[in-house]
C-alpha positions in Angstrom: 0.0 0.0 0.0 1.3 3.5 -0.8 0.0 6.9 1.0 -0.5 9.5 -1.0 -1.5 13.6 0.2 -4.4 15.0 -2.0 -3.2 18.4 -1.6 -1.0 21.2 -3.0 -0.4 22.6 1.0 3.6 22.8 0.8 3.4 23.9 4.5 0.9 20.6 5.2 3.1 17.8 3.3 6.6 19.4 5.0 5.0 18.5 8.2 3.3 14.8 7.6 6.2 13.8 5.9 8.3 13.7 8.6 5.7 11.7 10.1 3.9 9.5 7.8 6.4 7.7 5.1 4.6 9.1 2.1 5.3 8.2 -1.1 4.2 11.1 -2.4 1.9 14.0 -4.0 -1.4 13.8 -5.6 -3.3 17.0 -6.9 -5.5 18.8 -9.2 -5.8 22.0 -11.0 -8.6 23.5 -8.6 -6.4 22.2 -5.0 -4.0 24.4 -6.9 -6.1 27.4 -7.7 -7.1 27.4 -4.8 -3.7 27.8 -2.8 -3.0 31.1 -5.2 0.8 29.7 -6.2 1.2 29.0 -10.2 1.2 25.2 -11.3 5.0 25.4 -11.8 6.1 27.6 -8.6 3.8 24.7 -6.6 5.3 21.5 -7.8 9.0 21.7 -7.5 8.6 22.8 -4.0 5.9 19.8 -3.2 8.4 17.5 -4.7 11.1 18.7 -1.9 8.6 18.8 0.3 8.2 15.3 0.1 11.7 14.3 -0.3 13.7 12.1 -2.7 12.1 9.2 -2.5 8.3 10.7 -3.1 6.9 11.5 -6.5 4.4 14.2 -6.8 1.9 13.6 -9.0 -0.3 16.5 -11.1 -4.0 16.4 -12.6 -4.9 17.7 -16.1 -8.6 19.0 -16.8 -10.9 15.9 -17.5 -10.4 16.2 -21.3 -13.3 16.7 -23.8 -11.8 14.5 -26.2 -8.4 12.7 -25.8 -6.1 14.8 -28.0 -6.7 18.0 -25.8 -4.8 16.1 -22.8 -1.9 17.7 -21.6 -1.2 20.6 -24.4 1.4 23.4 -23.2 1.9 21.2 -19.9 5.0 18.8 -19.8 7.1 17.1 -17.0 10.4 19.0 -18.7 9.1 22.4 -16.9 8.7 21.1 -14.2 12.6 20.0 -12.3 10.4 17.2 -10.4 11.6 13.4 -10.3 8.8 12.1 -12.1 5.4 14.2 -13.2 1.9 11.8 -13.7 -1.2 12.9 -15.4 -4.2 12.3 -12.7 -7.1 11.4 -16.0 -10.8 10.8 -14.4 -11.5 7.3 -15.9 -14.6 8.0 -17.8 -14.9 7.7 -21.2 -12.7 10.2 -22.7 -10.4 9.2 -19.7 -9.7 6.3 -21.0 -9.0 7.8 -24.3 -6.8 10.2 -22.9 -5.2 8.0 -21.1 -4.0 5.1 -24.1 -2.8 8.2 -25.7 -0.8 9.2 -23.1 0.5 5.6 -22.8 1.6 5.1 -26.3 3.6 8.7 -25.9 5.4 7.3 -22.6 3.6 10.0 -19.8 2.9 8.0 -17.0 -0.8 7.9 -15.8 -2.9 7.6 -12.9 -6.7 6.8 -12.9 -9.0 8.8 -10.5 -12.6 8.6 -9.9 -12.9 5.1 -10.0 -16.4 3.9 -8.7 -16.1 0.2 -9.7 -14.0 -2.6 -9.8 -14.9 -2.1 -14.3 -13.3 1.1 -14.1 -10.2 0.5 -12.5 -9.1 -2.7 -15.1 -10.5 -0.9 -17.7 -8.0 2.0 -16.6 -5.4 -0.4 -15.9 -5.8 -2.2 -19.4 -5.3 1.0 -21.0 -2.0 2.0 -19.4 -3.2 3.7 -16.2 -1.7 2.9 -12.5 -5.8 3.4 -10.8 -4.4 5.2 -6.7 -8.0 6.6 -6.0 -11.1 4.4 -5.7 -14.4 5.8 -4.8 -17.1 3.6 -2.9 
């Protein structure tokens, strides 16, 4: 099992990861609005946060169709160790997400109500981290 934070609090992760052996970030573009620091000021300072070993992870928009996934966004601007797409696993999810795949940007499934979703997202080329009940 693997404990992620669903947050973009650099302040919040600095103190549970000295208590809690995280193995990383996850968050999304509105946990980021909402803590008024740009997408790229945010990350690099969530990965140290973190530490080494962790990987903070980032969420695009839930794309309207699977070719709009990611555009203007890539893991070279950000000086993380390793940058995911977080894709809802819905229809155009899972779109977006072979995509991704085939151009070698690691994925994660969210939103995963059933046990369908998550090997569906897992046949595509997603790692599912967040199930829903």
């Amino acid at each position: 099992m693997e404990l992620y934070l669903d947050t973009a609090n650099v302040a919040e992760v600095e103190r549970l990861a000295r208590i809690y052996p995280l193995a990383g970030v996850t968050t999304n573009p509105s946990i980021i609005a909402a803590g008024k620091v740009p997408v790229w000021d945010v990350l690099p300072r969530l990965q140290k946060a973190v530490g080494p070993e962790g990987t903070p992870l980032r969420a695009d928009h839930e794309p309207r169709r699977a070719g709009h996934v990611g555009r203007g966004q890539t893991s070279e601007q950000c000086p993380c160790r390793a940058l995911w797409s977080k894709i809802p696993v819905t229809a155009e999810g899972l779109a977006a997400i072979k995509l991704l795949k085939k151009e070698g940007i690691p994925t994660l499934g969210t939103a995963v109500y059933s046990a369908s979703q998550g090997l569906l997202a897992a046949l595509a080329g997603g790692k599912v981290r967040r199930a829903l009940r």
